[in-house]
Every structure is written in C-alpha cells, then in structure tokens.
C-alpha positions in Angstrom: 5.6 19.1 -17.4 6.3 19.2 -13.3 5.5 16.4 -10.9 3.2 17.7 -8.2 5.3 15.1 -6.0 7.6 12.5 -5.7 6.7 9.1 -7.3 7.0 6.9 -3.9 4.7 9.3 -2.3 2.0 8.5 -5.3 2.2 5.0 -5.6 -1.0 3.7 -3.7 -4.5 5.4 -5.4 -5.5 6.9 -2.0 -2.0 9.0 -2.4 -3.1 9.7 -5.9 -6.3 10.7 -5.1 -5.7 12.8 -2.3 -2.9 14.8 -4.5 -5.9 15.0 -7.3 -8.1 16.5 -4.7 -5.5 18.9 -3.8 -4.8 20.4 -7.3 -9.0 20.5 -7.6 -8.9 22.9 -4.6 -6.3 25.4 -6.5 -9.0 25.4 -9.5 -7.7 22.4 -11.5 -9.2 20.0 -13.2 -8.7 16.8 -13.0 -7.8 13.9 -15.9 -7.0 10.4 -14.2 -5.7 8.2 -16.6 -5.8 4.2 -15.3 -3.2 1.1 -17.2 -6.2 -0.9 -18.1 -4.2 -3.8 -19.4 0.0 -5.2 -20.3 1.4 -7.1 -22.5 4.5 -9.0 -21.8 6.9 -7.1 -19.1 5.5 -4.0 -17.7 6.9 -2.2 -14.7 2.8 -1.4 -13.0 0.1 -3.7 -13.2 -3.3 -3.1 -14.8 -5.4 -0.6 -12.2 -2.2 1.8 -11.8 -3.2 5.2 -11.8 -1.9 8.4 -12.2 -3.8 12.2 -12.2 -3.4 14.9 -14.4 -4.6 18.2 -13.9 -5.2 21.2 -16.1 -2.0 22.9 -15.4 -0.2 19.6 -16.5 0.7 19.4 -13.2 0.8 14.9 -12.2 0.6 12.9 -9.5 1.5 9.0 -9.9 3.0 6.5 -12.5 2.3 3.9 -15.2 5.7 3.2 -16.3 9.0 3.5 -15.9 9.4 6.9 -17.5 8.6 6.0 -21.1 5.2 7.0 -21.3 4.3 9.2 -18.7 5.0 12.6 -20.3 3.3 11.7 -23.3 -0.1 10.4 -21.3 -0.2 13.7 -19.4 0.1 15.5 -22.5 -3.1 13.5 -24.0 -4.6 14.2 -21.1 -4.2 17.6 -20.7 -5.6 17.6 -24.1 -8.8 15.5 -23.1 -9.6 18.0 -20.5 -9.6 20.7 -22.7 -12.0 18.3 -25.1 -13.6 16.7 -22.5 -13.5 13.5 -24.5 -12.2 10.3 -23.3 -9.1 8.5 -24.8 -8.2 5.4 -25.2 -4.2 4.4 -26.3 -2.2 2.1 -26.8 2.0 2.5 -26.5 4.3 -0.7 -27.3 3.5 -3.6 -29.4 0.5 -2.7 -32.3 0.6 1.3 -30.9 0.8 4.0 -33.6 3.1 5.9 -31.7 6.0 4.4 -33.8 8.5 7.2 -31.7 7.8 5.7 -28.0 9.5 2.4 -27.8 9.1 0.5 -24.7 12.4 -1.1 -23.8 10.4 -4.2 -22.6 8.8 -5.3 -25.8 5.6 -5.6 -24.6 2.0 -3.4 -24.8 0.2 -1.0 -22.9 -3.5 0.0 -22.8 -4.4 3.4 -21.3 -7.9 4.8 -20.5 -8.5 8.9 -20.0 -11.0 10.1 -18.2 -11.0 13.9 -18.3 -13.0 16.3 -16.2 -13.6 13.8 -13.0 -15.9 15.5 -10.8 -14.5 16.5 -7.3 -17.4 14.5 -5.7 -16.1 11.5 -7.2 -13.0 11.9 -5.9 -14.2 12.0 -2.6 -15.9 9.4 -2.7 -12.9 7.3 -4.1 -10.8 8.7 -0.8 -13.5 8.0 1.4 -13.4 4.4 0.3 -9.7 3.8 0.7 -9.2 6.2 3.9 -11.9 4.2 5.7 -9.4 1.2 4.7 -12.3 -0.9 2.8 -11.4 -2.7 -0.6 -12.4 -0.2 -3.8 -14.0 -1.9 -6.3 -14.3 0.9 -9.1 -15.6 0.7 -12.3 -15.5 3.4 -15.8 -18.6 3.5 -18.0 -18.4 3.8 -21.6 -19.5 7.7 -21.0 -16.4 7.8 -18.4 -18.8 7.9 -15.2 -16.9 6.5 -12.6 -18.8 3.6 -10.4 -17.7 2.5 -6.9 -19.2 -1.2 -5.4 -19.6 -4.3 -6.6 -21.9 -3.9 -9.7 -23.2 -6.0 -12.5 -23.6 -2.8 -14.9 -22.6 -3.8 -18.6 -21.7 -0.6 -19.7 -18.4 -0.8 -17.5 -15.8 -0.1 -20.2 -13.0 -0.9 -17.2 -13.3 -2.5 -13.6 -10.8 -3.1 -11.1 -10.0 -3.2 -7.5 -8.1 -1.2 -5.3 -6.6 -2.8 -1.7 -6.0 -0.6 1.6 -2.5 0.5 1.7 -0.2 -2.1 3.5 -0.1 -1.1 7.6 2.5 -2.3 9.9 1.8 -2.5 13.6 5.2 -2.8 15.2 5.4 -3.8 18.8 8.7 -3.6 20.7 12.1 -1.8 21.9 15.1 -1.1 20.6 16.8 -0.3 17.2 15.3 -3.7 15.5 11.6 -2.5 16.0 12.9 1.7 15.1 14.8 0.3 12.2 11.5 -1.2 11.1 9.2 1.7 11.2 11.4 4.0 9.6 11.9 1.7 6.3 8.0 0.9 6.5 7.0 4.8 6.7 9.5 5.8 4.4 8.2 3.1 2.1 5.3 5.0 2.2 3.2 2.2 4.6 0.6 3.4 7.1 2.9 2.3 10.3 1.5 2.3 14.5 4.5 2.3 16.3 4.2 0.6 20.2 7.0 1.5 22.4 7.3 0.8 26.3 10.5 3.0 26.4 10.5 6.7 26.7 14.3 6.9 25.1 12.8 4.9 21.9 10.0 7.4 21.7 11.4 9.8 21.8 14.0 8.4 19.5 10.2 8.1 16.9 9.2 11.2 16.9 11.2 12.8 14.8 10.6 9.8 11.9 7.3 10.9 10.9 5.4 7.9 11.8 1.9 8.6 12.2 0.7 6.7 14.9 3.2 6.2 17.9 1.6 4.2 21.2 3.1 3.8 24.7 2.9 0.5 26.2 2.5 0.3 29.8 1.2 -3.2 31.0 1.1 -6.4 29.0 -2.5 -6.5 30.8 -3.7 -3.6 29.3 -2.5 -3.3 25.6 -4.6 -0.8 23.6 -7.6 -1.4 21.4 -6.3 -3.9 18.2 -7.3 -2.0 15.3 -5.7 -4.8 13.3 -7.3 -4.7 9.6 -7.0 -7.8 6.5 -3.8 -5.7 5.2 -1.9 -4.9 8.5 0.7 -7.1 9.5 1.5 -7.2 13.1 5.4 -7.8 14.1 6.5 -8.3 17.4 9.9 -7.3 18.3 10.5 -8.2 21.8 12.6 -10.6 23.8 10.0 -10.3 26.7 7.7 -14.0 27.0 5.1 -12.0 28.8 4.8 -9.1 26.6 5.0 -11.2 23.6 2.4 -14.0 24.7 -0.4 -11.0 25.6 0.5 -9.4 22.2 0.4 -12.0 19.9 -2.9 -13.4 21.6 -4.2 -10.0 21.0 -3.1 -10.3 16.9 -4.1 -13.6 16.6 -8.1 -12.7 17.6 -7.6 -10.3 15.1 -7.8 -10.1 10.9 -4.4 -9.1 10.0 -3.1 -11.0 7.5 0.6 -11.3 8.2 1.8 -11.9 12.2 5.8 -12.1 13.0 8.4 -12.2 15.7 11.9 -11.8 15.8 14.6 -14.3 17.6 16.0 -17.4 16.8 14.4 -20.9 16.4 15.0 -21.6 20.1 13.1 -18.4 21.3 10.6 -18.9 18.6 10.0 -22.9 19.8 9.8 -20.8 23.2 7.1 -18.8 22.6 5.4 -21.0 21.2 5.3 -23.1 23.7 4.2 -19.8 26.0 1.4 -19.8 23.5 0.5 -23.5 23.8 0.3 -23.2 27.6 -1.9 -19.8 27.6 -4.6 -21.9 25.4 -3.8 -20.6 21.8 -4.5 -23.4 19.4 -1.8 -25.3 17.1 -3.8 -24.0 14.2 -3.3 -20.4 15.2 0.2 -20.7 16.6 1.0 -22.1 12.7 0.0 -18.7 11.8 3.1 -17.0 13.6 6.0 -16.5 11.5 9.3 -16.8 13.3 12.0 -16.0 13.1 11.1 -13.0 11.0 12.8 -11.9 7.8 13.8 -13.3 4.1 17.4 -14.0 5.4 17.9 -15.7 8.5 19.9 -15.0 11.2 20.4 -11.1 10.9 22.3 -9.3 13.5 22.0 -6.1 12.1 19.2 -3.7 12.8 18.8 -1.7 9.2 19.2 -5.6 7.5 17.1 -7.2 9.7 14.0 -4.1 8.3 14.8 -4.5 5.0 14.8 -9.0 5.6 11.8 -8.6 7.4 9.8 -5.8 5.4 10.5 -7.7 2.1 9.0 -11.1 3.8 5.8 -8.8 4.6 5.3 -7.4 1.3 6.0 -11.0 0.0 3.0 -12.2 2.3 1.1 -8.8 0.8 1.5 -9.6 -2.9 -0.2 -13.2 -2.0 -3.0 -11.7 -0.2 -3.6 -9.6 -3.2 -3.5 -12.4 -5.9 -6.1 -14.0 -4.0 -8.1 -10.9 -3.7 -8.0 -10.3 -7.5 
C-alpha cells in the first residue's frame, strides 16, 4: 500500500479531494471512505475522510495508523464490487486481529466508484470557501446542500480550511506564516518591507501583499474562518488595519505587544469611533503564553490560541 502524499498535506477534505481528483485523471477510480461515528477516544472526529483509489494508492487518515491499511484494502475491494461497506473496528467489531489501543469504536462507511463529477462538485464547494453540507444515500449517491431527504444513510458538514491574514514586519509576523503554511493553513501574508518579502518568498506562502499606505490597504477578503493578526508596533498602521478586520467576518482578530500597547490601541480605536463592543473583539496581547520574546514561540503561542478560537467556531457550527 503507498500513500499518494503525506498525511498533513491530507488532513482538510478539500486536500483529500483534490488528491482524489488527481489519481481520477491517471485512470483511477475512486473509493472515499468517511469515519461516520466514535466511540470513546478516537484520534479523528466523525466526517474524517480519506480516498482510495484503484491502484490502492490513499490520500488522508481516520486513525492513528491502526486501521488505515486495512480500510484501503476493503476499499480497494469495494471498487472492484462496486458495493458499498459498512465496518466497524474496536469495541463489538469482528475483526478480533485489529485492536485499537484506545478501547473505544469505529464506524466506517465505503463508497466505491464516486463519480469524477462529484468530486468536483465537492472541490468547488470548499475552494469557493462555503460550508459543505454533504450527505450519502443508502445507494451511496453523494448529496451536497442542506436537504431534508430520508434516504441519507450519513450527513455531515465540512468547514473552509482555517486562513490567516497576517499583517506586519519582522521575524514575529515571518515566524507566523511559515508555522501556519506549513500547518497546511491557507495564509495572505502583508508586508510593508521589501527585506521581509523577499525574506517570504521562498516559504511557499500563497498569497504575499505589499503594503504601501495605511490609507490604502487592499480589498479585505476576510471570510467566517480567517483570522486576522496584526503584528505591528505602528498606532497608525494598526488602527487602519484593525478597522478594516473589524467591518469584516473573520472570526478570530489579534495583535501582538504588551498590555500597555494593547490599552494603547485601544484607546487609538476608541478615539477613531470603533465601538467598545467591537474593540472587545480584539485579542491582545496575542498567544496561549504570555509575554513571549521569542519569534518561533511567540507562532507556535499565538497559532495554538487561533486554532483554539477555530475548534469553538466549529462546535458552534456543528
């Protein structure tokens, strides 16, 4: 069994997905096997998906390691069947060989032979950055929108993957980016410095924006799962930018400094007509761990506080 690619870079669905629609345009077909429920501990949640194609070739994961070879084996054998499967590994599974170190159950759904339309429409959904709400029929027909059909065997829903805008200069705001992208995040990058673009570049970050004016910022393209942080030490560039995320949707909105600069700026804010309501948004100082003075700590403090504020916005979604 190989792994068409790492498992970071399959972890959203739009990542699995896309790597399912690659292996269709070598002549594959396509299983995609979805966790449809847990029992006690489980390292995915229910919705987790993973692809399987023809050539046994995978993309994604549904547990730690201790099922995943055997689930692409079923499904290589439901695409040869074209039948769906249903399984169970852990607690009341026949599969008395595969233990699960965590004691607890896991339901697994196969749908074999998923047409490449289908999974364009699923990556349209999620590269447009709209919520998937995706459903499997009893026949395996897979249904996108909100839908009162009974026959719906499974339904869940899919978020946009988590996008940082990062506005700022200097290691804190590079140190950032590269521990978001790497994470596999959807990360625009705004820089006013030439040396700290260029220093970007090479990074892979997708989108990287030159600042030029704090009166003419580009377009916020802000969605509900970006999170906008601000690492400046610049009242007037932070005042314009933060105005600009605050009239926007994204969920999360954070600023580096201490408690005096943060009491600062928000005063700046108070006296440029942003509401207390809205300045109560801001979170500031940034970061799980306060007072960081290290650039590479400060990412990881200040990432983990964002995907903290992520997980929420997701429980309330579900």
């Amino acid at each position: 069994m190989t792994s068409f690619a790492p498992a970071l870079t399959c972890e959203h669905p739009l990542d699995v997905v896309e790597a399912a629609l690659r292996l269709s345009e070598q002549g594959e077909a396509i299983a995609l096997v979805f966790l449809t429920g847990t029992q006690g501990g489980a390292v995915r949640a229910a919705g987790a998906i993973m692809a399987v194609s023809s050539a046994g070739q995978t993309a994604g994961y549904l547990s730690g390691g201790c099922i995943d070879a055997d689930v692409a084996l079923n499904a290589t054998e439901a695409l040869q069947d074209g039948q769906l499967r249903r399984l169970r590994y852990g607690e009341g599974s026949p599969f008395v060989d595969i233990r699960l170190p965590c004691g607890g159950g896991l339901d697994i759904l196969i749908v074999p032979n998923v047409p490449r339309t289908a999974l364009e429409t699923l990556a349209g959904v999620l590269m447009r950055r709209d919520m998937l709400h995706l459903g499997v029929s009893e026949s395996g027909e897979l249904v996108t929108g909100r839908t009162g059909r009974p026959d719906l065997q499974f339904r869940t829903v899919y978020r946009p993957n988590l996008a940082l805008r990062i506005a700022g200069r200097g290691a804190d705001c590079l140190a950032l980016a590269r521990l978001s992208a790497a994470s596999g995040f959807d990360v625009t990058l705004q820089l006013i410095d030439d040396a700290d673009i260029a220093a970007a570049r090479p990074t892979g970050i997708a989108t990287i924006q030159q600042l030029t004016s704090p009166a003419a910022l580009p377009a916020n393209r802000d969605d509900a799962a970006t999170a906008f942080v601000l690492m400046f030490h610049d009242l007037d560039w932070e005042t314009r930018l933060v105005r600009q995320a605050l009239g926007g949707p994204a969920f999360y909105i954070g600023a580096v400094g201490s408690r005096n600069a943060h009491a600062r700026r928000c005063e700046a804010l108070r006296q440029a007509g942003v509401t207390q309501r809205d300045i109560d948004r801001v979170s500031g100082p940034v970061g799980l761990v306060p007072s960081m003075r290290d650039a590479s700590m400060l990412a990881v403090s200040t990432l983990a506080e964002i995907i903290g504020a992520y997980h929420q916005e997701a429980l309330a979604d579900a």
